[in-house]
N, C-alpha and C positions, 0 to 999 in steps of 0.2 A: 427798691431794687437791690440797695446792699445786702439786707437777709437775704433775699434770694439768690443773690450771686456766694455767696458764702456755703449755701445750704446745696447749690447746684457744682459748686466746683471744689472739689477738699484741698485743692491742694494749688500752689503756684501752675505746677506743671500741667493740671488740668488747666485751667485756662488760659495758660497759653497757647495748649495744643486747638481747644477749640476757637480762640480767634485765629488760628491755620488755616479754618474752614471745617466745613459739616456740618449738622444737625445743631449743634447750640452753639455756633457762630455768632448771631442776633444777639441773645443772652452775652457772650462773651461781650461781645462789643458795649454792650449797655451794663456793663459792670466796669469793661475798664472807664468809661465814661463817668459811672455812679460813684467808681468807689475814690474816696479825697484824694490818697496818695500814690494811686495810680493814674490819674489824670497828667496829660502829658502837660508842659509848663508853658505852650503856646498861649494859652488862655490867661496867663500873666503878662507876657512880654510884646505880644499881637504879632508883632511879628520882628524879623530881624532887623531890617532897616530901624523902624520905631524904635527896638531896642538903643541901636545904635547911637539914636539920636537924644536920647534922655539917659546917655552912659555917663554925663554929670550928675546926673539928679540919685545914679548909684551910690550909694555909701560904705558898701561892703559887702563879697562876695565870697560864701564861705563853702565851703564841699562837706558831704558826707561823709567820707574816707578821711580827712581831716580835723573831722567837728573838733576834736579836741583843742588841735591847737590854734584851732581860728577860732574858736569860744575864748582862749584865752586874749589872743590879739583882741577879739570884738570889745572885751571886758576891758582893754586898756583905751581902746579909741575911744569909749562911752563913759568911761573911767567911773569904771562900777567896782566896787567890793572884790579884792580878791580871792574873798573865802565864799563869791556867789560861783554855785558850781551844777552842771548839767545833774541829771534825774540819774542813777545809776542802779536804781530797783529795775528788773523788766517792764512794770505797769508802768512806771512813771517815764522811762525811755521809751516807753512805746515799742519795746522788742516781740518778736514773736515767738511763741514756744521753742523751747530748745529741740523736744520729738517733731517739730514742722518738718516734713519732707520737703525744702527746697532745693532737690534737683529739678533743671530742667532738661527734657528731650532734647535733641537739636532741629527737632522741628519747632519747638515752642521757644529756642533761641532764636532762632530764624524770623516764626513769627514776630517777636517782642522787638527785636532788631528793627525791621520794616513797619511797625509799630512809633516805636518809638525814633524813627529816622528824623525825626527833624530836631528831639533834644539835644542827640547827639553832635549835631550844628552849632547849636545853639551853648550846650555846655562848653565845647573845643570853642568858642568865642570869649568865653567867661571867663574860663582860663589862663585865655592872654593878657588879663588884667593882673 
């Protein structure tokens, strides 16, 4: 399903606009499902209470927006090498072309929003740690 999702939607903005609704809807949805790191993070945490309850057994909660300096934090809790340092090539970060059209519509905001409505639960909890 991920070739297909890829080969069906070029762009962010496409499917977002198609899980709005319409004609590749189905598809939309079974790619955001297929594809790894679109998967919303329910599927890790089950649910919030359960999160709740095994927030001991957490050991560290790091953001995207911050990787940097919670990579360094994590490198001192784990007390790793301070010359071990994140991937900084695009391949090796895993970044996306720099010509990637990610604009989104604000239909395909909208969508992703109501989409993604329960991470955002879920992360504003995370963050209170």
């Amino acid at each position: 399903m991920k070739k297909k999702a890829f080969e069906l939607f070029q762009t962010p903005n496409d499917l977002a606009n198609a899980l709005a609704g319409g004609a590749l809807q189905d598809a939309a949805l079974k790619a955001m499902r297929s594809i790894t790191h679109l998967r919303k993070y329910k599927h890790w945490y089950v649910t919030l209470d359960y999160f709740e309850s095994r927030l001991a057994d957490v050991f560290y909660i790091g953001f995207q927006e911050t990787m940097d300096s919670d990579f360094s934090k994590l490198k001192v809790l784990l007390d790793l090498p301070d010359s071990l340092q994140l991937p900084n090539d695009d391949v090796g970060a895993h970044r996306n072309p720099q010509n990637l059209d990610k604009s989104l519509t604000p239909k395909a905001v909208a969508a992703l929003t109501d989409w993604y409505a329960e991470d955002y639960v879920f992360f504003s909890r995370c963050k209170k740690n």
